[in-house]
Residue frames relative to the residue before (quaternion, step in Angstrom):
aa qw qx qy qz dx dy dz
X 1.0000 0.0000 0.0000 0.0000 0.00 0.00 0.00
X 0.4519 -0.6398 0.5149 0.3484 3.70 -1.00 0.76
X 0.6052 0.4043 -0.4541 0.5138 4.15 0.47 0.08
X 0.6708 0.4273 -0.3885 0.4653 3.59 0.63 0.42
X 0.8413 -0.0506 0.0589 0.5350 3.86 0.34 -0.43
X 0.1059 -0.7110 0.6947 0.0262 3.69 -1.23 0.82
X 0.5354 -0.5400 0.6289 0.1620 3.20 -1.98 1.02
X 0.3778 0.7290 -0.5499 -0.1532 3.34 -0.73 -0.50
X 0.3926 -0.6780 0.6197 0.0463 3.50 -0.94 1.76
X 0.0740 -0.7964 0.5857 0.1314 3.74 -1.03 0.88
X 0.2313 -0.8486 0.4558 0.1364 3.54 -0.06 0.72
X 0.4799 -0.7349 0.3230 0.3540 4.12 -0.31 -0.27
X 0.6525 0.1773 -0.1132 0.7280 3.06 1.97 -1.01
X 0.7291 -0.3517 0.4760 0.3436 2.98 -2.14 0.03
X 0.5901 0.6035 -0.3316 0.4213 3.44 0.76 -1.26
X 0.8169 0.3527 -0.2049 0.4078 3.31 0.10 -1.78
X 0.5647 0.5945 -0.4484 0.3560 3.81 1.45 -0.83
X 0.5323 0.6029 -0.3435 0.4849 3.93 1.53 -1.30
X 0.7917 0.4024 -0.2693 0.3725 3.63 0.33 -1.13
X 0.5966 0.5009 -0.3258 0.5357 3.95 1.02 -0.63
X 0.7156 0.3824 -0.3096 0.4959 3.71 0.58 -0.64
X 0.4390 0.5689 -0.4835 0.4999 4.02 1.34 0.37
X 0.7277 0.6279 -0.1545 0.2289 2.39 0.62 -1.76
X 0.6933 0.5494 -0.0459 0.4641 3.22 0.98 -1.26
X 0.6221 0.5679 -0.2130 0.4951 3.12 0.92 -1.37
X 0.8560 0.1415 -0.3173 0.3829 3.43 0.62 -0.58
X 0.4166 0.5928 -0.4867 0.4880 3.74 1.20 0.56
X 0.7433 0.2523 -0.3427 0.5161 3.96 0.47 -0.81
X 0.5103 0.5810 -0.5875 0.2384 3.69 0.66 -0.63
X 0.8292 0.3313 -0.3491 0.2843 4.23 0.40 -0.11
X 0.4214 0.4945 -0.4562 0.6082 3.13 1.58 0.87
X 0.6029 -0.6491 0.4163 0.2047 3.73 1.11 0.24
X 0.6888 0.5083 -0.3138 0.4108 3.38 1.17 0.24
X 0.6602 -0.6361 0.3757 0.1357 3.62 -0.98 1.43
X 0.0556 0.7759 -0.6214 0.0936 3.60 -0.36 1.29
X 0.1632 0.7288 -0.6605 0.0770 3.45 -0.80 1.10
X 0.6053 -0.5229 0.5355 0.2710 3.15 -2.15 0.68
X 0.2105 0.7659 -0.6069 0.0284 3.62 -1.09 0.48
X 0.0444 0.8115 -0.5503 0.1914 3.22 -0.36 2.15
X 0.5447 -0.4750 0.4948 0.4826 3.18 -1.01 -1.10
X 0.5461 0.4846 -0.2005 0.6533 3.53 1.37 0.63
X 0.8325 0.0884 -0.0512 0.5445 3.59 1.09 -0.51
X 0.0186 0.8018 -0.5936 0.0671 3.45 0.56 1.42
X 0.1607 -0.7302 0.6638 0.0174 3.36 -1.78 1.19
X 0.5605 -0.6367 0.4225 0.3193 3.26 -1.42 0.55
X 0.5433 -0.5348 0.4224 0.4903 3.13 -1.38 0.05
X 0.5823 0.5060 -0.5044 0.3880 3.68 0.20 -0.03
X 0.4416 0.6323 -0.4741 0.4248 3.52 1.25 -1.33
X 0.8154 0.3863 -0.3249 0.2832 2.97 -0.47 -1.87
X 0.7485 0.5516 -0.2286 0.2884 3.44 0.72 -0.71
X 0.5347 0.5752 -0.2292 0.5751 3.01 1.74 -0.04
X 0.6481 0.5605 -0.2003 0.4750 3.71 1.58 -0.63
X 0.2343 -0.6454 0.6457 0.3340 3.83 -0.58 0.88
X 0.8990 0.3302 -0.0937 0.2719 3.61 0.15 -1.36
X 0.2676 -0.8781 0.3909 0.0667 3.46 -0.02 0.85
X 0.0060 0.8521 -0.5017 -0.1491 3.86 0.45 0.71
X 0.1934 0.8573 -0.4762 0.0308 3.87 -0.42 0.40
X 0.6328 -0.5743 0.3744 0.3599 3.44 -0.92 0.54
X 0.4546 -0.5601 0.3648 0.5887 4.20 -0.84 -0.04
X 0.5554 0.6388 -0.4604 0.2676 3.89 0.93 -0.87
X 0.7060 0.5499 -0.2868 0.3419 3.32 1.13 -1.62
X 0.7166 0.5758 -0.2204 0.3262 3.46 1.19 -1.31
X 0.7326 0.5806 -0.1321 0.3297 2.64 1.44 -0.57
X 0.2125 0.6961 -0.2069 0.6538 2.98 2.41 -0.70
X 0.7880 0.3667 -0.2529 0.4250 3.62 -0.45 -1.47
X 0.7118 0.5800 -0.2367 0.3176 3.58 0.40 -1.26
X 0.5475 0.6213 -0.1640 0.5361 3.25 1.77 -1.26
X 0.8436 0.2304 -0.2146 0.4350 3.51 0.49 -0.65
X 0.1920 -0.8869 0.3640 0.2097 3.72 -0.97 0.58
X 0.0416 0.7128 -0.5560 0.4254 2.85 1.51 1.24
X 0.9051 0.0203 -0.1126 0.4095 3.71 0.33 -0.82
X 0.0169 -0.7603 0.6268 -0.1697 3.36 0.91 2.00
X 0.8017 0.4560 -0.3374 0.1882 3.57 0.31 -0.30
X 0.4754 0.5509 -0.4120 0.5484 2.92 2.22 0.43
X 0.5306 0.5522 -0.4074 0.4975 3.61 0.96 -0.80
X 0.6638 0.5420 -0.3501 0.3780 3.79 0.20 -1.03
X 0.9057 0.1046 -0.2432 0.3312 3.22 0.59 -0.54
X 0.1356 0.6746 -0.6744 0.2678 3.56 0.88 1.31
X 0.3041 -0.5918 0.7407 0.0935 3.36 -2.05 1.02
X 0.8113 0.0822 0.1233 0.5655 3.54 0.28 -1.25
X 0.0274 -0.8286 0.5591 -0.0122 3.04 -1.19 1.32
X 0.0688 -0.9210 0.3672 0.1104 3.48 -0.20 1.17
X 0.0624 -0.7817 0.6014 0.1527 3.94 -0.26 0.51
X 0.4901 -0.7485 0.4422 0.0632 2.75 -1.25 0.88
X 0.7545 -0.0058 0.1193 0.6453 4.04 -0.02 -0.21
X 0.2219 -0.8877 0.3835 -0.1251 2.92 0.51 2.18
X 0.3643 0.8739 -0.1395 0.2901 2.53 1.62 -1.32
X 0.7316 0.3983 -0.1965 0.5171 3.29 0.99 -1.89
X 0.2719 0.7435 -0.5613 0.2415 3.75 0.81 0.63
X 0.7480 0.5342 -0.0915 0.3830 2.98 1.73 -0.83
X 0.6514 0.4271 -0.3041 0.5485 3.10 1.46 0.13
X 0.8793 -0.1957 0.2213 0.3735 3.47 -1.46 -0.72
X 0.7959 0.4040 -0.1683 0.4184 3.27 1.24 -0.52
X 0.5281 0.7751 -0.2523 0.2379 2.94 2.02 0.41
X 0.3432 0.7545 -0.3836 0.4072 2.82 1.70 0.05
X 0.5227 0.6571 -0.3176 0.4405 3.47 1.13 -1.56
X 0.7708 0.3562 -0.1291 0.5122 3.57 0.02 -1.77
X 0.8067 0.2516 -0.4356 0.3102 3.51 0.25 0.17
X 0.2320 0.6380 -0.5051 0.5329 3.41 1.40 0.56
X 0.7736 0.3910 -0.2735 0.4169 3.38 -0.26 -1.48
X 0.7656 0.4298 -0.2571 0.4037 3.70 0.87 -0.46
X 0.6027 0.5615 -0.3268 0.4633 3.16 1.22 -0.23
X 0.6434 0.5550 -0.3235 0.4165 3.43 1.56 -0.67
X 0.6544 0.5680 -0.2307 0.4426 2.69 0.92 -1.08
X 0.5926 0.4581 -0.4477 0.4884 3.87 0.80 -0.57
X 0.6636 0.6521 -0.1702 0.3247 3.75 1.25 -1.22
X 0.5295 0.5465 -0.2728 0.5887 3.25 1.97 -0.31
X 0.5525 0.7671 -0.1110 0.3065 2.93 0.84 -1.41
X 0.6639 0.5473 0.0309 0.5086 3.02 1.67 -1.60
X 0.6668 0.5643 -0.0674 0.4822 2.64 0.69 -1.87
X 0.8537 0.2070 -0.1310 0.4596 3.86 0.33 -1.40
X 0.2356 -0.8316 0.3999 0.3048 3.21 1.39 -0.33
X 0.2031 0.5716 -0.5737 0.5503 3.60 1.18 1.32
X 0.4868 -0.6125 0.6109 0.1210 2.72 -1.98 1.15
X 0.1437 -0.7763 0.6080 -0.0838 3.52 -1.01 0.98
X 0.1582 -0.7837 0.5705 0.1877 4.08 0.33 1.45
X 0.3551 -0.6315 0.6880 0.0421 3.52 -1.30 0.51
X 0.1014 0.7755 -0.6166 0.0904 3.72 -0.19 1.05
X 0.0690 0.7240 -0.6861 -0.0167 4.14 -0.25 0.97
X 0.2463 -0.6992 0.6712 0.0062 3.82 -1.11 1.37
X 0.3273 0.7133 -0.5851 0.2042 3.67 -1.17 0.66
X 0.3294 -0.7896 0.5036 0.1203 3.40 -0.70 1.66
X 0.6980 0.2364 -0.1849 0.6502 3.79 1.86 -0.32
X 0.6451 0.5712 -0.4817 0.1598 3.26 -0.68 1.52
X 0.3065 -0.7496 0.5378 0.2341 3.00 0.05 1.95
X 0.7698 0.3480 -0.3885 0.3679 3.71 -0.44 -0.88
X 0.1278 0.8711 -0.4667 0.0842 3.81 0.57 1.02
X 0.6371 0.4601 -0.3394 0.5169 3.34 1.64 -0.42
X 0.5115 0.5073 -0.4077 0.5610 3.83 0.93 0.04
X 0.8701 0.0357 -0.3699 0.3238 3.30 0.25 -0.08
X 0.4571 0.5986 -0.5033 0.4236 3.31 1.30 0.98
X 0.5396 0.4776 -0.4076 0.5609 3.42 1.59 0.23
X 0.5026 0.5708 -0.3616 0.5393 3.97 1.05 -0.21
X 0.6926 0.4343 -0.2040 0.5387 3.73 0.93 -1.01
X 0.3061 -0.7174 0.5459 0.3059 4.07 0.74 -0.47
X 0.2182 0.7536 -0.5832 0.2104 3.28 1.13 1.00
X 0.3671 -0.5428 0.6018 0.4564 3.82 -1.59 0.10
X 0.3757 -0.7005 0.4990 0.3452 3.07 -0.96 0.88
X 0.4934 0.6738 -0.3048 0.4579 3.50 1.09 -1.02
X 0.9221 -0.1201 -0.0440 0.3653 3.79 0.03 -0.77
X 0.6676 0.3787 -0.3606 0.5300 3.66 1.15 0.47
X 0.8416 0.2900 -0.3788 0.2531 3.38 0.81 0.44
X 0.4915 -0.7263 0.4516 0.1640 3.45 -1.29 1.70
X 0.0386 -0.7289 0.6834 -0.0164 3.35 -1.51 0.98
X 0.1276 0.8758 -0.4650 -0.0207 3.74 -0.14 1.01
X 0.2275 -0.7990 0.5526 0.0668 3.28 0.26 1.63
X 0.8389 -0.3169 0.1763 0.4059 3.51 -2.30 0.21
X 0.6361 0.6263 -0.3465 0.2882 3.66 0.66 -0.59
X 0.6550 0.5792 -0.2465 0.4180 3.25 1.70 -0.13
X 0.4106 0.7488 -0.3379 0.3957 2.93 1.98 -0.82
X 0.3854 -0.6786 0.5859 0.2186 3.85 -1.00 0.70
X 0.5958 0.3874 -0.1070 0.6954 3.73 1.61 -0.43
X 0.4317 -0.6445 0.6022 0.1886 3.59 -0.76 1.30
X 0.2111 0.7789 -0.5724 -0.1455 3.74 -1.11 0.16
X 0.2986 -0.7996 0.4734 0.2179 3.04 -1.04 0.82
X 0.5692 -0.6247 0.5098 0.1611 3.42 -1.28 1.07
X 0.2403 0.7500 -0.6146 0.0451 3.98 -1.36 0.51
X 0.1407 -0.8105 0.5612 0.0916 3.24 -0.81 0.85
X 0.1058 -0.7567 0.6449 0.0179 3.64 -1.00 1.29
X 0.4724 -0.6500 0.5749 0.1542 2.91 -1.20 1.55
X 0.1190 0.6709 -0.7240 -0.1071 3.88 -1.64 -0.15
X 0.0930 -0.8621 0.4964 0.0417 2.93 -1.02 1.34
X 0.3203 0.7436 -0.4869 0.3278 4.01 -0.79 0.41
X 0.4323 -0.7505 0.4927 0.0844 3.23 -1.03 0.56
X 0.5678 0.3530 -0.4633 0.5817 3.86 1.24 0.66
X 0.6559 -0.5455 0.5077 0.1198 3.41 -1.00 1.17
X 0.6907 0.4269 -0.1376 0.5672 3.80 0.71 -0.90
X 0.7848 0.4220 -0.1163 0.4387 3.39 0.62 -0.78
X 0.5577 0.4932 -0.3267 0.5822 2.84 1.75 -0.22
X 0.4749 0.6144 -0.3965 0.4897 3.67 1.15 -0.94
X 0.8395 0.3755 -0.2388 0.3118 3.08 -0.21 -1.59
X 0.5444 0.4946 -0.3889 0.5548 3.90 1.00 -1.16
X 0.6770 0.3238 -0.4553 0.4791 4.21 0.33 -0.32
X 0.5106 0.4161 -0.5340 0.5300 4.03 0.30 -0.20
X 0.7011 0.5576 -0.4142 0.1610 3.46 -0.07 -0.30
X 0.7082 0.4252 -0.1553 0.5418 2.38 1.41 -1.46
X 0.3428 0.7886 -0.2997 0.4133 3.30 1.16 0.32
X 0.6683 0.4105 -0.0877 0.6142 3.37 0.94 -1.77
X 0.6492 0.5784 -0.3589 0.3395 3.10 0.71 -1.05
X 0.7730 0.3764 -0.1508 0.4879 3.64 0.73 -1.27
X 0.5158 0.5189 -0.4731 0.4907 3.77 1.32 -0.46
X 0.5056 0.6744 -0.3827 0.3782 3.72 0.89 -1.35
X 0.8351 0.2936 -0.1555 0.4384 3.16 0.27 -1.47
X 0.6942 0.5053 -0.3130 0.4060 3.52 0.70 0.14
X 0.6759 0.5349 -0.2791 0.4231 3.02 1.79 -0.32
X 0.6529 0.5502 -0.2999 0.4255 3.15 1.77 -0.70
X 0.5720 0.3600 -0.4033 0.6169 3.79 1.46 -0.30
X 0.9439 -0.3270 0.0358 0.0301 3.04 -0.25 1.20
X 0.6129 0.5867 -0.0445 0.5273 2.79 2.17 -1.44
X 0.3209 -0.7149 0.5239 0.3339 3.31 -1.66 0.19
X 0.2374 -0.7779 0.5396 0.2174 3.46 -1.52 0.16
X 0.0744 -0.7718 0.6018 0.1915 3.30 -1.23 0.73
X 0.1915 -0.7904 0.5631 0.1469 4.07 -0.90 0.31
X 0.1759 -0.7106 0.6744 0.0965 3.68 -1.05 0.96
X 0.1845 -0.7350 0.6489 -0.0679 2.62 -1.39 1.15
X 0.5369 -0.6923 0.2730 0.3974 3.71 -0.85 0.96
X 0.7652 0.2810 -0.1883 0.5477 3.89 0.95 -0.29
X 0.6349 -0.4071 0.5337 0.3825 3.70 -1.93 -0.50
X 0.5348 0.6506 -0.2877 0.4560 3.36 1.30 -1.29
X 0.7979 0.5141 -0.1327 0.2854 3.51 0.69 -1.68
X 0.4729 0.7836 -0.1717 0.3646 2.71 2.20 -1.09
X 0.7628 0.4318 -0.0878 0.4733 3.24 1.12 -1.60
X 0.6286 0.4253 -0.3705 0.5355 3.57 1.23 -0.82
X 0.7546 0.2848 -0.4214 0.4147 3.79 0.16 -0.45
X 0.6090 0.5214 -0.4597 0.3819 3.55 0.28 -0.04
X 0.5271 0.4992 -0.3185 0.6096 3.85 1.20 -0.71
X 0.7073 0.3482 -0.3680 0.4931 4.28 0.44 -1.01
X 0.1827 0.8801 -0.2605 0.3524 3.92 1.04 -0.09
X 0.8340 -0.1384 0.2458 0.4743 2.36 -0.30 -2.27
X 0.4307 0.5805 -0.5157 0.4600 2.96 1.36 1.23
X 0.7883 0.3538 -0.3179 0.3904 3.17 1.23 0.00
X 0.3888 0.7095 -0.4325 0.3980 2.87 1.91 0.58
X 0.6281 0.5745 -0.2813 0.4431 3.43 1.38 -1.38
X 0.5034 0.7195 -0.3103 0.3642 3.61 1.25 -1.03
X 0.7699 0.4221 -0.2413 0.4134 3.32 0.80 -1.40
């Protein structure tokens, strides 16, 4: 029954919070269980909420909620909390996610009720630090699934750039960039590049295809 236990799934963006609560919604919807969105874009009622097993929500929103104890009696009854792209512990918004974890460890305490912790991240070398941040066993609850799982071999290369202006380093690595997408695109294949930010997203994809147009 939803008046007995709540999911709550933390996503990073609105986008991805819309696309996980599809997502879901139509995998739990034949086990009968309630997936709604709950952002700052997708406000629900209090009945809603109470009608919902799974709660998708952003770290700002959860975190907002957690803060206030007007709404201990939704907090009380999470079972399993999952954050997504944990990872961002490490950036600007980590403050956010470790709030939300600390409470949650603090409830935990407090009600002595068990509360799973699920942290998900396809980049994060320092995964046992923050399974040691989570009070995970390291020994039997935490997962590492390196290239050998991959269903697609990949192979690994590391290009150095050397020099001492910052910028020039940037740029000499776009190059080599184009350079190797180039060549992967013309035998046949696609490419995809990651880049460390949203911000970055847009400037290297614009330097790209300026140097696509160039050629």
């Amino acid at each position: 029954k939803s008046e007995e236990f709540k999911i709550v799934y933390v996503a990073p963006m609105k986008a991805l919070a819309a696309e996980v609560t599809e997502k879901f919604s139509k995998r739990l919807s034949k086990l009968g269980l309630v997936v709604k969105e709950l952002t700052g874009d997708m406000q629900l009622s209090r009945r809603e909420i109470t009608d919902t097993h799974m709660l998708v929500v952003t770290p700002e929103k959860w975190d907002v909620i957690t803060r206030k104890s007007s709404d201990a009696a939704l907090t009380d009854l999470v079972k399993l909390l999952i954050i997504d792209e944990i990872h961002l512990l490490n950036e600007d918004r980590g403050a956010v996610l470790e709030a939300i974890v600390a409470r949650t460890l603090r409830q935990v305490e407090r009600s002595q009720t068990m509360i799973r912790i699920v942290g998900l991240s396809a980049t994060l070398p320092t995964y046992k630090d923050v399974a040691v941040f989570l009070r995970v066993n390291i020994d039997r609850d935490l997962f590492y699934f390196d290239n050998s799982y991959r269903p697609v071999p990949l192979e690994t290369a590391f290009i150095g750039v050397l020099g001492n202006n910052p910028n020039k380093q940037k740029y000499t690595m776009l190059e080599v960039t184009y350079k190797k997408a180039l060549e992967r695109i013309k035998a046949g294949h696609q490419v995809m590049v990651f880049v460390h930010s949203r911000k970055d997203t847009l400037k290297t994809a614009r330097t790209l295809v300026e140097m696509a147009q160039q050629e």
